[in-house]
C-alpha positions as CSV (number, residue, x, y, z in Angstrom):
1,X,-61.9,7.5,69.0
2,X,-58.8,9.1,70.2
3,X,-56.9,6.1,69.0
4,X,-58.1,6.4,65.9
5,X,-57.5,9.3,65.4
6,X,-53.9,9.5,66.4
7,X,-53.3,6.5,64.2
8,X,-54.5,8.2,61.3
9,X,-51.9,10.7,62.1
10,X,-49.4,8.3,62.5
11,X,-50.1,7.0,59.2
12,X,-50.4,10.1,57.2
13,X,-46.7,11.2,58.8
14,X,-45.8,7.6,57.7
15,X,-47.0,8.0,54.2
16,X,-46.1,11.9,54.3
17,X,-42.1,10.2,54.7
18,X,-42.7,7.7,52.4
19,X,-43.3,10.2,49.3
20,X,-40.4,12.7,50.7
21,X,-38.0,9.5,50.0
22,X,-39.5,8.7,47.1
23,X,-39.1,12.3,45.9
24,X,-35.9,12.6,46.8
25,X,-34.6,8.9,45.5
26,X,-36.3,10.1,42.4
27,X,-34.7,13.5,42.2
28,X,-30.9,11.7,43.3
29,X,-31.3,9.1,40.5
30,X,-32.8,11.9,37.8
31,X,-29.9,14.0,38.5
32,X,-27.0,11.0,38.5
33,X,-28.2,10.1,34.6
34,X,-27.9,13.7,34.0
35,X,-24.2,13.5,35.0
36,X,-23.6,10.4,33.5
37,X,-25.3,11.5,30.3
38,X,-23.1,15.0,30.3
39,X,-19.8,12.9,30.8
40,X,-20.8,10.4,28.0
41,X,-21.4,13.7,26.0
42,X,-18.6,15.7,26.2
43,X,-16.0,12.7,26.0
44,X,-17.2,11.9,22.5
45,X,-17.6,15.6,21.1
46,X,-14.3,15.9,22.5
47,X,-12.9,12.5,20.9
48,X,-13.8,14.4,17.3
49,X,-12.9,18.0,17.7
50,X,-9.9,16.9,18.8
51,X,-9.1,15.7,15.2
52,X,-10.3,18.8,13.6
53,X,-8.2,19.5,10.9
54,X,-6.0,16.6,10.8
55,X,-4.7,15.5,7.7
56,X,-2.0,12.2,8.1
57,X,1.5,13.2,7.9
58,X,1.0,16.8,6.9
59,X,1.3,19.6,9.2
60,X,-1.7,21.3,10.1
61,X,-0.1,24.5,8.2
62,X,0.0,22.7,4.6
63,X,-2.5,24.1,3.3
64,X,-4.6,21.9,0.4
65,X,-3.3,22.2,-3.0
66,X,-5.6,24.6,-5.3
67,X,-7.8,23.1,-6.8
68,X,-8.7,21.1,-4.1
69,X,-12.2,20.4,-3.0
70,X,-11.8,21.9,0.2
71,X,-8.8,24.1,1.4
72,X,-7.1,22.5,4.9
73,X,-6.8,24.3,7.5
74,X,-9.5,26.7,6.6
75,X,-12.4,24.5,5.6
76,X,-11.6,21.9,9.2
77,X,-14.7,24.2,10.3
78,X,-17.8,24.4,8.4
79,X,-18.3,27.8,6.5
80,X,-20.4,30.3,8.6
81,X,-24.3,31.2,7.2
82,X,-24.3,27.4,5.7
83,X,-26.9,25.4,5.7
84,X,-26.2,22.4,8.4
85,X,-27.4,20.2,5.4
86,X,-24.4,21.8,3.5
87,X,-21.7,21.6,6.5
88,X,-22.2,25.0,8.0
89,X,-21.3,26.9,11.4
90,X,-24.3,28.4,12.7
91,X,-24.8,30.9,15.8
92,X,-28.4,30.1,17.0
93,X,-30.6,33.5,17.8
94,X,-29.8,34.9,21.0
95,X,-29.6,32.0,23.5
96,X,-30.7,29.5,20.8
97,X,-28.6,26.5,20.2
98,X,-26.1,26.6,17.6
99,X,-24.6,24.1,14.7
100,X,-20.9,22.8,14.6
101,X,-19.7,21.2,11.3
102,X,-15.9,19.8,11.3
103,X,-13.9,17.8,8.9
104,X,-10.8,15.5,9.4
105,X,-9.1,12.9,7.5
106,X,-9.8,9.5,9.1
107,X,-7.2,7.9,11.3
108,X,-7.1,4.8,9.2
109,X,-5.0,5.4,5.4
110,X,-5.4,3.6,2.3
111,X,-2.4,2.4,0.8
112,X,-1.8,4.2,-3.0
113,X,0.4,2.0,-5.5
114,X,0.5,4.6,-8.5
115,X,-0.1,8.3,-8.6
116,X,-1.2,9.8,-11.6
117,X,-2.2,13.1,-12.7
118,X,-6.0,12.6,-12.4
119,X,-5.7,9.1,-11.0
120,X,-4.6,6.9,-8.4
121,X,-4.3,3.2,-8.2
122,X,-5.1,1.8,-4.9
123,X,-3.0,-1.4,-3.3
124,X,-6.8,-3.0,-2.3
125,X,-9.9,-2.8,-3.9
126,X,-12.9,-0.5,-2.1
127,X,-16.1,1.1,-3.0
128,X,-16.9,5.0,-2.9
129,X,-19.1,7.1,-4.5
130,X,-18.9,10.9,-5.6
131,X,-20.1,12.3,-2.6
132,X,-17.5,10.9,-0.5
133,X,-14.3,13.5,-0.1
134,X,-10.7,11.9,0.2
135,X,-7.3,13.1,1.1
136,X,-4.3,12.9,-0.5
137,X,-1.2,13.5,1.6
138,X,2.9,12.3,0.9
139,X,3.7,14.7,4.1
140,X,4.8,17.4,2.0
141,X,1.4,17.9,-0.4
142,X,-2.1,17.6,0.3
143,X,-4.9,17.0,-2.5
144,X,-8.8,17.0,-1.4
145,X,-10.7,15.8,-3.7
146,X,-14.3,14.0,-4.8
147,X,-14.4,10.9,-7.3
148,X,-15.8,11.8,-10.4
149,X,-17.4,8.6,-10.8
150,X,-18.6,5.8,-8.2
151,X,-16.7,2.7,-7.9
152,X,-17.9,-0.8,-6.5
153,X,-14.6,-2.9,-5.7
154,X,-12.7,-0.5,-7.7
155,X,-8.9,-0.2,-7.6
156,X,-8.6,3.1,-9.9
157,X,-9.7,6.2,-8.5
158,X,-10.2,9.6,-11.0
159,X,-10.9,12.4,-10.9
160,X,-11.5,15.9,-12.5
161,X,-10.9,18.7,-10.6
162,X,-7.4,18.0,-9.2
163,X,-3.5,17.9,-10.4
164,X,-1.9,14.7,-8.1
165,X,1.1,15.4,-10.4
166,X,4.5,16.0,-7.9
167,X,2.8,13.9,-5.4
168,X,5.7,11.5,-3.9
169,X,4.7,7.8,-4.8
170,X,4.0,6.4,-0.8
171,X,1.7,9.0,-0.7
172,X,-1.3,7.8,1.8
173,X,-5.3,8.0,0.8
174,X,-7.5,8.8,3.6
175,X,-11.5,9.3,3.4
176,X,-12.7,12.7,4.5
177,X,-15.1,13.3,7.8
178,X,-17.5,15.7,8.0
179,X,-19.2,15.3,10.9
180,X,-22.4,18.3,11.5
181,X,-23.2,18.2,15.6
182,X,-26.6,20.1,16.7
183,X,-29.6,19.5,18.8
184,X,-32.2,16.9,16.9
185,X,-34.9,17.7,14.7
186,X,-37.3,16.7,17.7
187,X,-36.0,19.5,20.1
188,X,-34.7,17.0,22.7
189,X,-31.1,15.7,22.3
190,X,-28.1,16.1,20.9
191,X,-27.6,14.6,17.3
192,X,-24.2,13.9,14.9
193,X,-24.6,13.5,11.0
194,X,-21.6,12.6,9.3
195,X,-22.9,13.4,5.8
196,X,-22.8,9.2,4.8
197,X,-26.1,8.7,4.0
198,X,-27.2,7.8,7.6
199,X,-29.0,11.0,8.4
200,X,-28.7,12.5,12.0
201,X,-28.0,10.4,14.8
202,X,-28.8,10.6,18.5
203,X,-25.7,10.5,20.5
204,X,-27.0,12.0,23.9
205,X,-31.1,12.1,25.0
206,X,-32.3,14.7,26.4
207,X,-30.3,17.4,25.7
208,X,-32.2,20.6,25.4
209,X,-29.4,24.0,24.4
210,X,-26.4,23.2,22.6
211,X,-23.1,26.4,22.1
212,X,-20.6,26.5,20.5
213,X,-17.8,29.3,20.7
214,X,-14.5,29.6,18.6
215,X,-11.0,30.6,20.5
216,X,-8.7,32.6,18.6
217,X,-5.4,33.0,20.3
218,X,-3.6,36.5,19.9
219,X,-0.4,37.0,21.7
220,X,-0.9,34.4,24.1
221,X,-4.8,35.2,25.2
222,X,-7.7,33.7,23.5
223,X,-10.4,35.5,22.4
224,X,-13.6,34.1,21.9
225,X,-16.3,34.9,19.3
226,X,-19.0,33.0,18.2
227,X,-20.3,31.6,14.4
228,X,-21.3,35.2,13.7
229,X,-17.9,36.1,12.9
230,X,-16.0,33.5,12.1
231,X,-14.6,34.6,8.7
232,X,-12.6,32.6,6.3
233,X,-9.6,33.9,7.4
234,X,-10.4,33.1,11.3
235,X,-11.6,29.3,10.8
236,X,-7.9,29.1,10.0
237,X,-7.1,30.6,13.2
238,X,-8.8,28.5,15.4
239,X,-7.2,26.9,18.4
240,X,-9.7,26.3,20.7
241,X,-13.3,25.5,20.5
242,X,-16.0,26.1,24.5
243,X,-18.9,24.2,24.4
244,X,-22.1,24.1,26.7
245,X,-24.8,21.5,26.5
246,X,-28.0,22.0,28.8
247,X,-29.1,18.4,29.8
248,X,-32.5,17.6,31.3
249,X,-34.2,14.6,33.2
250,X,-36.3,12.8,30.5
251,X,-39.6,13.6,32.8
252,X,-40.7,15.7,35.9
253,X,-38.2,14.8,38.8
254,X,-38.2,17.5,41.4
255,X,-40.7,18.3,44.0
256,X,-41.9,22.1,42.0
257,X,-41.2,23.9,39.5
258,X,-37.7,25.7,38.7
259,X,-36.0,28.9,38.7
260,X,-32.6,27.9,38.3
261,X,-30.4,29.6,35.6
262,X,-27.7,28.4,33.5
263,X,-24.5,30.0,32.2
264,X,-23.6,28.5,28.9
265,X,-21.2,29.4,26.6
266,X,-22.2,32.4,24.7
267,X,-21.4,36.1,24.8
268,X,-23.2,38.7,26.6
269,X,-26.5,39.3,27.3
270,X,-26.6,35.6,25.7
271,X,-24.3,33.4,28.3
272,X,-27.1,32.7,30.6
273,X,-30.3,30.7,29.7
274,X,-33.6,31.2,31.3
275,X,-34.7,29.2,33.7
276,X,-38.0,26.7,32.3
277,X,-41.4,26.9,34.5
278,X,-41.2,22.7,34.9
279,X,-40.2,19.8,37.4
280,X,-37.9,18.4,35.2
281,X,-33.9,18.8,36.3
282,X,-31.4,20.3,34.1
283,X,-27.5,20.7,34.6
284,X,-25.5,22.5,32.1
285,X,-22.1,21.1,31.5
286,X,-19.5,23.3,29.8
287,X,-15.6,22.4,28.5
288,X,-13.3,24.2,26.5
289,X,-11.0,22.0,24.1
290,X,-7.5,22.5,22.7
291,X,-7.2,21.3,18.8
292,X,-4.2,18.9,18.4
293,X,-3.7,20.0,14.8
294,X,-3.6,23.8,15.6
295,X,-0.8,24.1,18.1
């Protein structure tokens, strides 16, 4: 009886050991796809708002000709209190997530082979509709404009609303980005629509709080603010742009329930986020970028 009983307890400390490593082996591997999933993140929002505001040869100071669609550097941010559908900046309630909408000229240029008022003749044929937003840059000038009709193989592009007169033949063509980043429609991860017809798409699973705050540098400090207040005359003065994503493990991973805290990057009684009664593990990863095209 006595052996029986001590190799029941033998047993139950056996399995008891067992289900530790298995908690903790699941916890370890739960928490290395976290960081994974935050480094994959970051490295790809940074890849694009690094190019905010680029425009080909032109210094980030041109700013767009008027008349122009959009007007470079101000409009390289979304407008604040706009719809995401629409391109906007949008400061989430209290610790809420928030929307970031930027626009850049793509790194690849279309060669134009005659300029003329309202039209340009381009060296290849390509298709484009009148949603799509182009750039028109010799270095010197820059012209944003839409199509004001679709073309399918086309090698004459018009349009309406813009003067290309004085723009140097050699001049360079480039399709404008707009790419809207915010957390998905389904509450868990973190999703980029570049206004082409795709809809949203997942870039990171998982992801549960997404900030955003805007750097403006004043005699060599920064000051930070958030969508709130980011006037027309600020999204020009952007130079730096902090961001915090809140990452969780896709299901319950830890032993019990958390308490843990996160700072994120938001402004007062909104920079840390309360801590969610589950067994699921969450890191927050934050990084503040430099713009290339506002130094």
């Amino acid at each position: 009886m006595v052996t029986i009983l001590l190799s029941s307890l033998l047993l139950l400390g056996v399995l008891q050991l067992f289900n530790d490593a298995s908690s903790s082996d699941r916890a370890n591997s739960a928490l290395s796809r976290l960081q994974e999933s935050g480094r994959i993140a970051l490295d790809v929002i940074k890849r694009d708002i690094r190019r905010t505001g680029y425009q080909g040869c032109a210094s980030s100071s041109i700013a767009s000709r008027t008349g122009s669609s959009l007007i470079f550097p101000r409009d390289a941010f979304g407008t604040r209190n706009e719809t995401a559908v629409n391109g906007g900046v949008i400061e989430g309630v209290g610790t809420g997530s928030d929307t970031l909408t930027i626009r850049y000229a793509s790194p690849t240029p279309i060669t134009v082979s005659a300029i003329g008022g309202t039209s340009l003749t381009l060296a290849s044929p390509m298709s484009f509709s009148t949603d799509q937003t182009f750039l028109l840059t010799d270095c010197l000038n820059v012209v944003i404009f839409k199509p004001n009709a679709a073309g399918e193989n086309a090698t004459t592009l018009t349009t309406a609303n813009s003067n290309f007169s004085g723009v140097m033949l050699g001049a360079r063509l480039y399709r404008v980005v707009q790419s809207t980043y915010a957390i998905c429609a389904s509450g868990r991860g973190l999703c980029r629509n570049n206004h082409d017809g795709a809809g949203a798409q997942e870039l990171i699973a998982d992801a549960e709080n997404f900030q955003v705050l805007y750097g403006i540098r004043n005699g060599g400090q920064t000051r930070w603010i958030t969508a709130t207040d980011l006037s027309s005359t600020l999204r020009e003065q952007v130079s730096q742009v902090k961001l915090s994503l809140v990452i969780s493990s896709p299901d319950n991973a830890s032993s019990g329930a958390s308490s843990q805290q996160f700072a994120i990057a938001n402004l007062g009684d909104n920079s840390t986020l309360a801590a969610v009664n589950d067994q699921r593990i969450r890191r927050a990863f934050t990084t503040a970028i430099e713009l290339r095209n506002r130094q």
